[in-house]
LUMDREN-787698 format. One record per atom (N, C-alpha, C, O): chain; x, y, z. Coordinates in steps of 0.001 Angstrom, whole numbers. Example, Ala and Ser with C-alpha at 12.3 -4.5 7.8 and 13.67 -1.06 7.14 Angstrom:
2
> A  13190  -5690  7800
> A  12300  -4500  7800
> A  13200  -3300  7800
> A  14236  -3319  8465
> A  12850  -2250  7080
> A  13670  -1060  7140
> A  12900  30  7870
> A  13409  1138  8039
***
This chain:
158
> A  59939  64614  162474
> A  60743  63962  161464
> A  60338  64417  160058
> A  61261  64891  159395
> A  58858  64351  159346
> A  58604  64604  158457
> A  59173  66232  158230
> A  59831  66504  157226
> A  58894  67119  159114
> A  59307  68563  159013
> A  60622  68810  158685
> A  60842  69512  157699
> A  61683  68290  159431
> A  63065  67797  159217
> A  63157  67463  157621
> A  64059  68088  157063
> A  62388  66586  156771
> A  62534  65984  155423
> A  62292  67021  154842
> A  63117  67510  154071
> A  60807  67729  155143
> A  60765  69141  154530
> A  61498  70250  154132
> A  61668  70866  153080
> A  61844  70317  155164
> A  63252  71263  155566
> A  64715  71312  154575
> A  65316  72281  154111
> A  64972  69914  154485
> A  65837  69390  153551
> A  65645  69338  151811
> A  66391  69741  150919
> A  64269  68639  151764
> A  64091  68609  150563
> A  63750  70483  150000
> A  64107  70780  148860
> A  63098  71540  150859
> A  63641  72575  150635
> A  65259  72992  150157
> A  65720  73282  149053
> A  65553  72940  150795
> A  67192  73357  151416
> A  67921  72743  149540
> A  68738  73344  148843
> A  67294  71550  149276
> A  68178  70938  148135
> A  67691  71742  146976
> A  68441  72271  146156
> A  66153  71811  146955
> A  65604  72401  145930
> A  65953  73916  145578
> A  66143  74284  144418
> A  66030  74888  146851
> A  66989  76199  146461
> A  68834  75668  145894
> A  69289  76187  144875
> A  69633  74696  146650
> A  70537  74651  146194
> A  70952  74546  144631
> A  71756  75193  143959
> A  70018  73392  144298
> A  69523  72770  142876
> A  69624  74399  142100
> A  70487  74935  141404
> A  68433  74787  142558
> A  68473  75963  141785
> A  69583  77604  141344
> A  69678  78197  140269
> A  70069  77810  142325
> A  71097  78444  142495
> A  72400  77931  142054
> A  73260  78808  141980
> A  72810  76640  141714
> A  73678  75968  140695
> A  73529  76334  139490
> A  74394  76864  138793
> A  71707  75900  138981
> A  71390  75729  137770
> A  71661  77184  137216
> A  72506  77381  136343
> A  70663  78502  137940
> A  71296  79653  137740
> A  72721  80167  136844
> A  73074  80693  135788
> A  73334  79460  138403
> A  75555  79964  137893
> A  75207  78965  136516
> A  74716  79506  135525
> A  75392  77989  136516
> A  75276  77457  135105
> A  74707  78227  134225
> A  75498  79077  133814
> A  73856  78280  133844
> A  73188  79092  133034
> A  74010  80552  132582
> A  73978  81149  131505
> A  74657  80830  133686
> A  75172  82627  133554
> A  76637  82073  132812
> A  77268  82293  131777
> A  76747  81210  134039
> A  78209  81085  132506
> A  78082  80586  131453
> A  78987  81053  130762
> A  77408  79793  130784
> A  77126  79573  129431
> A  76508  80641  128476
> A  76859  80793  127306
> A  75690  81253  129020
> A  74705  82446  128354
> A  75542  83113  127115
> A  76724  83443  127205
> A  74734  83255  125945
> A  75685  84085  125177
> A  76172  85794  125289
> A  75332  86640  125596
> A  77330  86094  125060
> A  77556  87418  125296
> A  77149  88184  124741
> A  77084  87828  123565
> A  76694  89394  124924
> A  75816  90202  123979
> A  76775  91244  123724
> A  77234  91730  124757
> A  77354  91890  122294
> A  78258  92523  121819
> A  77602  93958  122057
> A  76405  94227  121958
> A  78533  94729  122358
> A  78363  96006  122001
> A  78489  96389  120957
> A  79663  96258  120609
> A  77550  97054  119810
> A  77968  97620  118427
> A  78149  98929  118966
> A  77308  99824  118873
> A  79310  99035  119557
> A  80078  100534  119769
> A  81381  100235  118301
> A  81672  99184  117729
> A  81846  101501  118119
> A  83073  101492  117326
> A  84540  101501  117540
> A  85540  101859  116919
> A  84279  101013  118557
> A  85296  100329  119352
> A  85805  98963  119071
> A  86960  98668  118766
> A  84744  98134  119221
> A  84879  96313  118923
> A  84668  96429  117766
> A  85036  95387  117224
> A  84070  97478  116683
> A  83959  97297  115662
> A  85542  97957  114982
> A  85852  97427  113915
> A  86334  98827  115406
> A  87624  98549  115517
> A  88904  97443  115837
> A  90102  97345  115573
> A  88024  96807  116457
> A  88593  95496  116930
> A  88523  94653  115785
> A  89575  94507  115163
> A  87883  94287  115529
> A  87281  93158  114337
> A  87932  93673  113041
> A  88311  92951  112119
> A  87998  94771  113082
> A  88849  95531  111537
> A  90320  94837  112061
> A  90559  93664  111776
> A  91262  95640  112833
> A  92562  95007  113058
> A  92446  93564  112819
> A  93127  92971  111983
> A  91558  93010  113580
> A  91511  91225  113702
> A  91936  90939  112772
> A  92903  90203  112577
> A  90876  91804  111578
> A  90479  91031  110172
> A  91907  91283  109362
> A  92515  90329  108877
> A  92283  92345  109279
> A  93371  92833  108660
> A  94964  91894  109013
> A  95946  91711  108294
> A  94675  91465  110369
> A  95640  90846  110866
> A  95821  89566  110303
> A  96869  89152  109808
> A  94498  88813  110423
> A  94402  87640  109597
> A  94705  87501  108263
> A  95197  86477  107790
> A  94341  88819  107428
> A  95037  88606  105943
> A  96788  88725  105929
> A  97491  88459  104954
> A  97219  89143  107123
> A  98385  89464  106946
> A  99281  87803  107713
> A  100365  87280  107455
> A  98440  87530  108454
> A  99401  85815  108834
> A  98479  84969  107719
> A  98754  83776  107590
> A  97440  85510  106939
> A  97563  84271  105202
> A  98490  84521  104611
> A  98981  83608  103946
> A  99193  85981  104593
> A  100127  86110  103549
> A  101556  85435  103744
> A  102256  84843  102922
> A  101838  85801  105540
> A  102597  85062  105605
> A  103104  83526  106177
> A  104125  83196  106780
> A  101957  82767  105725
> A  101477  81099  106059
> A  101669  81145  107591
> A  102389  80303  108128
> A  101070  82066  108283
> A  101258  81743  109791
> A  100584  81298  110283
> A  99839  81946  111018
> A  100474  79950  110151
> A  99362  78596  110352
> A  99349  78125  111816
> A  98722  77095  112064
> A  100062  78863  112946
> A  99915  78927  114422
> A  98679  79817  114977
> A  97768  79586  115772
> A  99120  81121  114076
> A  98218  82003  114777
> A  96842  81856  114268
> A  95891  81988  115039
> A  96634  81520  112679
> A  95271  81133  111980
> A  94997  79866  112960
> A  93949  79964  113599
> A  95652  78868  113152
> A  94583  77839  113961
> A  94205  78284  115106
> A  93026  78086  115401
> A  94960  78909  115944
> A  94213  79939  117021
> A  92922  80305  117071
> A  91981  80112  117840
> A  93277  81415  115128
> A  91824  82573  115054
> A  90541  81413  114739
> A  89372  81770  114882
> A  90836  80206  114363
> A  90003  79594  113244
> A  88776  78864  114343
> A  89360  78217  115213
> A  87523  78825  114474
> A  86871  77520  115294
> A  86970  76681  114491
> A  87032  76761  113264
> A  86996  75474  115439
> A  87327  74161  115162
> A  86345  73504  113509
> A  86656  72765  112575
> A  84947  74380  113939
> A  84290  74060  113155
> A  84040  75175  111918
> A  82925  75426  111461
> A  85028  75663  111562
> A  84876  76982  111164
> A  84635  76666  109452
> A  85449  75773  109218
> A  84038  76924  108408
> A  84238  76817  107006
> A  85075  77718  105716
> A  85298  78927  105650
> A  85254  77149  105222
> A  86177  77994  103633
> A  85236  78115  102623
> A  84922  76972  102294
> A  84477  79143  101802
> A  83958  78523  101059
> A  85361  79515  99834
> A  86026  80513  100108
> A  85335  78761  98668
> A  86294  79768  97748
> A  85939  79436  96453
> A  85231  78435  96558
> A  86061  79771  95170
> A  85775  79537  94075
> A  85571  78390  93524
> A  84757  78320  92604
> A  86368  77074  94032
> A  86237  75540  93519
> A  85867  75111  94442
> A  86184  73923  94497
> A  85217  75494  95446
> A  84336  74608  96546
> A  84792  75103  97917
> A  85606  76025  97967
> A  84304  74530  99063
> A  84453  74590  100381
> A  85618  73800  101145
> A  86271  73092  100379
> A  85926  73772  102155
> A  87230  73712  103077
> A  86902  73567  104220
> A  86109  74465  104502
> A  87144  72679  105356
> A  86863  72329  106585
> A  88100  73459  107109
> A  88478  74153  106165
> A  88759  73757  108360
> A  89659  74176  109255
> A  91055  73301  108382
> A  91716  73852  107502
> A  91281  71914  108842
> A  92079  71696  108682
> A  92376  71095  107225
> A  93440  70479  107156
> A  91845  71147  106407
> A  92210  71710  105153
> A  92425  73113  104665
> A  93157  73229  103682
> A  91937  74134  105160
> A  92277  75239  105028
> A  93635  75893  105852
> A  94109  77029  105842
> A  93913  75017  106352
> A  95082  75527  107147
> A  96372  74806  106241
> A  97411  75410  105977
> A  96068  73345  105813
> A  96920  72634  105197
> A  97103  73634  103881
> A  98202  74109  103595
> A  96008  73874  103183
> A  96343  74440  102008
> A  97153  75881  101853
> A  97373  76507  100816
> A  97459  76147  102966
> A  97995  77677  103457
> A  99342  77224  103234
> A  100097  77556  102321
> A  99615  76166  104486
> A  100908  75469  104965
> A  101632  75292  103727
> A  102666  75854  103368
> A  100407  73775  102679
> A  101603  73941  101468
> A  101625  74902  100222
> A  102031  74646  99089
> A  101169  75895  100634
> A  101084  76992  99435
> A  100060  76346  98107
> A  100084  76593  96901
> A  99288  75536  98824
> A  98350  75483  97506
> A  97623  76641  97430
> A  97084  76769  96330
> A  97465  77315  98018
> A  97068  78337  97808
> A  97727  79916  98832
> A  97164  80269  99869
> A  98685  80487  98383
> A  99454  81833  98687
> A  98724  83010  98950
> A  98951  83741  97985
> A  98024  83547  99676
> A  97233  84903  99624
> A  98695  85599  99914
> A  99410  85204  100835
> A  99011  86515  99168
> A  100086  87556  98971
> A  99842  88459  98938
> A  100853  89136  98752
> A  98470  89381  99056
> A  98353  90511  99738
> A  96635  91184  99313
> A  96164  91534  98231
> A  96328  91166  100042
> A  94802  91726  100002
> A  94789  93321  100027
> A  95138  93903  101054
> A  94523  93788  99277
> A  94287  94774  99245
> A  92705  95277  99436
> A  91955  95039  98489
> A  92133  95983  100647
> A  91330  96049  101298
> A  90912  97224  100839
> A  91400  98242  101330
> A  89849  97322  99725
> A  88969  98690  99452
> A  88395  99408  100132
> A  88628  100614  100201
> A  87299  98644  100938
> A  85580  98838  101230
> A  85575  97579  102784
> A  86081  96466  102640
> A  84989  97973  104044
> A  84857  97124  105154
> A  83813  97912  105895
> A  83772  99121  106122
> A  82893  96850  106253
> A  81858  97423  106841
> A  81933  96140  108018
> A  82289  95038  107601
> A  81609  96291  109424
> A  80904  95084  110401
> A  79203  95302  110821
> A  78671  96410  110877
> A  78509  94015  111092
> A  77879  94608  111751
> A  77613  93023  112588
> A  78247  92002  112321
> A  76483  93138  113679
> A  76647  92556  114651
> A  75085  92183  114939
> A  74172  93007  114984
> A  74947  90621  115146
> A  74033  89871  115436
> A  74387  89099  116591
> A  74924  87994  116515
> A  74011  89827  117936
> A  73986  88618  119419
> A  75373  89078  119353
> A  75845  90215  119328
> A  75973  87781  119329
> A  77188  87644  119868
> A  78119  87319  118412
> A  79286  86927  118424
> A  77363  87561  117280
> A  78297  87397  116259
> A  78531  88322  115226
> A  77770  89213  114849
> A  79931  87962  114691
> A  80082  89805  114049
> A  80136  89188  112275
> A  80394  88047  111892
> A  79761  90523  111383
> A  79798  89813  109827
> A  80481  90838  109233
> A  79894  91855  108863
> A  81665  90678  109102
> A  82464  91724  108048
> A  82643  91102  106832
> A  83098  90022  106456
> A  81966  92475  106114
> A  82505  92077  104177
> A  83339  93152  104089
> A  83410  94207  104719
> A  84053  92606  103044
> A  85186  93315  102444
> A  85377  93082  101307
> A  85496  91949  100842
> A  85460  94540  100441
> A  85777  94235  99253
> A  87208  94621  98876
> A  87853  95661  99003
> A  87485  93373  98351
> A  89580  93568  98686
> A  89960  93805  96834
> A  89086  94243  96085
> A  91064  93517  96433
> A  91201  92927  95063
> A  92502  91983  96091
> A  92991  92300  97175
> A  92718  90969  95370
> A  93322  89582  96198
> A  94669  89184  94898
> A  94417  88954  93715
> A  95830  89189  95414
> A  96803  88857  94933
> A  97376  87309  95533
> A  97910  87064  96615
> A  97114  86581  94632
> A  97487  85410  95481
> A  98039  84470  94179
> A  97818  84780  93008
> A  98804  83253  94603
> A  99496  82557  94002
> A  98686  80573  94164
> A  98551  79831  95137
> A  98390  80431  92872
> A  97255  79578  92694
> A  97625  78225  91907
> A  96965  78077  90878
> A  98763  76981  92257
> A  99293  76382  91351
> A  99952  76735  90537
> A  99998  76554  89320
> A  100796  77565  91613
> A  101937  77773  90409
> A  101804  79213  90166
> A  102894  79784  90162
> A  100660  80064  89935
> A  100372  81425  88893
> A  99901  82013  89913
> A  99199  81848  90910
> A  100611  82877  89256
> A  100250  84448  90258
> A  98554  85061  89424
> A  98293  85319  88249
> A  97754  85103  90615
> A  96517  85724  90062
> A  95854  86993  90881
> A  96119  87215  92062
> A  94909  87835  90047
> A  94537  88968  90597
> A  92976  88797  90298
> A  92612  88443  89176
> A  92144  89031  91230
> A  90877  89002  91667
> A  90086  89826  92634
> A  90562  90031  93750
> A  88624  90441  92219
> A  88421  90804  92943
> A  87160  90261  93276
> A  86194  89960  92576
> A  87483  90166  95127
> A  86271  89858  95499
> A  85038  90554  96853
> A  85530  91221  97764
> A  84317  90437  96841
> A  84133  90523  98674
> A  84143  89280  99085
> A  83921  88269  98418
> A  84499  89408  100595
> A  84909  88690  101635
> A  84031  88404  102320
> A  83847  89376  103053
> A  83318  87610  102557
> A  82389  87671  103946
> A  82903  86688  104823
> A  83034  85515  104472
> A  83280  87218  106252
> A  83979  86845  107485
> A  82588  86894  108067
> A  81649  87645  107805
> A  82720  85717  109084
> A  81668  85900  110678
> A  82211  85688  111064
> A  83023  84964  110489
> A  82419  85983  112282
> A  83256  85851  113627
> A  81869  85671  114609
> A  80766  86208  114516
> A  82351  84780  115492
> A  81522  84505  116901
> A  82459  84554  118391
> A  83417  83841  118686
> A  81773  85730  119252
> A  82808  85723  120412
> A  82538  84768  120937
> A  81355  84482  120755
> A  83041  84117  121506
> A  83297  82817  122731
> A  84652  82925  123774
> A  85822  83235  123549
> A  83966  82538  124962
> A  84349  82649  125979
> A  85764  84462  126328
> A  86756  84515  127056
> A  85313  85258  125672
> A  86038  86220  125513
> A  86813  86970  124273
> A  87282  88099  124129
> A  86709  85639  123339
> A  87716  85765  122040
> A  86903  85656  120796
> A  85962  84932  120470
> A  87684  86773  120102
> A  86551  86513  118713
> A  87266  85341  117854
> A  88442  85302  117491
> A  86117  84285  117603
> A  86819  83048  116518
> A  86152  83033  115052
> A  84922  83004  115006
> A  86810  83050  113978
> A  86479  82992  112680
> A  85690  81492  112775
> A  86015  80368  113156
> A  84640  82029  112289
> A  83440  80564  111848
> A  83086  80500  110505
> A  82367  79591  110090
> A  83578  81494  109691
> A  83237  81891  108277
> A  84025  82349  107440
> A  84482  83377  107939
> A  84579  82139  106163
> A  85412  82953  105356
> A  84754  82528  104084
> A  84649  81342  103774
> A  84322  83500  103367
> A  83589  82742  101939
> A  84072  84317  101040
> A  83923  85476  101428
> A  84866  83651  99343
> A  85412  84342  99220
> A  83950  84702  97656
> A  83529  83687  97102
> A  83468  85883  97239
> A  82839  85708  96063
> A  83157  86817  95344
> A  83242  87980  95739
> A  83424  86108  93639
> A  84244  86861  93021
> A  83329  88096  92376
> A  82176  87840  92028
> A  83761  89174  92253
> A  83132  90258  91627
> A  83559  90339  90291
> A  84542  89732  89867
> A  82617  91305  89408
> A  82727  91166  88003
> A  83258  92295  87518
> A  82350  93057  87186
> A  84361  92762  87321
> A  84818  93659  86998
> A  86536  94340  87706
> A  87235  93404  88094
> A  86954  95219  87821
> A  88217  95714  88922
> A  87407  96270  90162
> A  88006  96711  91143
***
């Protein structure tokens, strides 16, 4: 009888473990390739995203955006869904980025593109011209790259 308990409490303790394992593998973070490939990827992404700010495409940005993702911009910071609202009602218009200078590079599973754009956008009313870099992070999850970062800082000069 006791051998029998043995037997079992074996039997649970590999099961236990071989769960915990698969768990573990599917949660694990993905480790990016810095080939220039995904780093092609992340350029389109990025480019794509300035192009549904320009044209308030506030479906596909809540898509790109994590839930917990931040704004930081010249008069302060922005949760997701204020940054999406402020798209929606044109409080703030990005009308066309013009993209100088883009570099990525890649930590784990997360990617950091700056860009130095000059930014045409419409700001209460007024059309304004600025230049800034961009710093984007993106973090892949579960297959998809999601914006966790957009912080816009202004440069001094054209």
């Amino acid at each position: 009888m006791k051998k029998l308990k043995n037997s079992r409490v074996k039997l649970l303790i590999l099961v236990l473990s071989i769960l915990t394992m698969s768990v573990q593998g599917i949660y694990a973070q993905q480790e990016v390739t810095n080939d220039d490939r995904t780093k092609q990827e992340l350029v389109n992404l990025s480019k794509t995203k300035w192009q549904w700010m320009a044209e308030k495409n506030v479906d596909s940005l809540d898509n790109l955006f994590h839930k917990e993702a931040v704004f930081v911009h010249m008069g302060g910071a922005m949760n997701k869904e204020q940054e999406l609202g402020t798209i929606r009602s044109g409080g703030i218009h990005y009308k066309y980025a013009d993209i100088k200078e883009t570099s990525v590079r890649f930590v784990g599973n997360t990617a950091v593109i700056l860009d130095r754009i000059r930014l045409t956008a419409v700001v209460g009313g007024n059309e304004v011209v600025n230049p800034f870099m961009v710093t984007e992070v993106y973090v892949l999850l579960e297959g998809k790259w999601k914006l966790a970062s957009l912080s816009f800082t202004r440069l001094m000069g054209n």
